[in-house]
N, C-alpha and C positions, 0 to 999 in steps of 0.2 A: 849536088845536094839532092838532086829527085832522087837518084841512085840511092841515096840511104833515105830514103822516105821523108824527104827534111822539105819537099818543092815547095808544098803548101805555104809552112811559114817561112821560106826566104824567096818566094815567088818575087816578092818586093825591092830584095835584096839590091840589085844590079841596079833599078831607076835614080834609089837613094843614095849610090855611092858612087853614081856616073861623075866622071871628072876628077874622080878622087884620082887614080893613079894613067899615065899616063902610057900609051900604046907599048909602052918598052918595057911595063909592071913596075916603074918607077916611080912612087908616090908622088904627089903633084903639090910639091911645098909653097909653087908660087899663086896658087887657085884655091887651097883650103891649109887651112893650120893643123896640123897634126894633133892639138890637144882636141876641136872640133872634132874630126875622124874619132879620133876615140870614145867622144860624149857621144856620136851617134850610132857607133857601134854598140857601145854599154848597151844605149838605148835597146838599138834593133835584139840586145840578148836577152834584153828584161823582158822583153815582147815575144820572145821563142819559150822563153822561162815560164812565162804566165799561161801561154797557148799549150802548153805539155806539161806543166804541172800545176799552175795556180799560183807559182812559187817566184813572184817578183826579186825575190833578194837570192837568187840562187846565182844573180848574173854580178852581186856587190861586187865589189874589190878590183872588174877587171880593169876600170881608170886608173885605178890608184895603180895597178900593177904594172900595165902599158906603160904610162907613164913615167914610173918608178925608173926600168929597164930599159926603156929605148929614148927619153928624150934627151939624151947627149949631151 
């Protein structure tokens, strides 16, 4: 993310999603729920979205879409 000039707003990125996936990049189903993982990612987009445009709703739909497509 520094590499495309992104470090500032995902500086954070890594503290808030420690635990989420496990040493092997295997999401960690048994220590967070995957609809959580998503509501905080939304989140952390709404929070890039706002910091680079102003623009809270630029990051809508990506729950509904996650969601939509990967909860099995």
């Amino acid at each position: 993310m520094r590499q495309l000039g992104l470090g500032r707003q995902f500086g954070s990125l890594a503290p808030r999603l420690d635990g989420a996936f496990r040493a092997d990049g295997v999401f960690a189903h048994d220590r967070l729920r995957f609809v959580d993982f998503v509501d905080d990612v939304e989140d952390l987009l709404e929070d890039v979205a706002w910091q680079e445009g102003g623009d809270k709703e630029a990051a809508d739909g990506f729950e509904e879409y996650v969601l939509q497509h990967y909860r099995g």
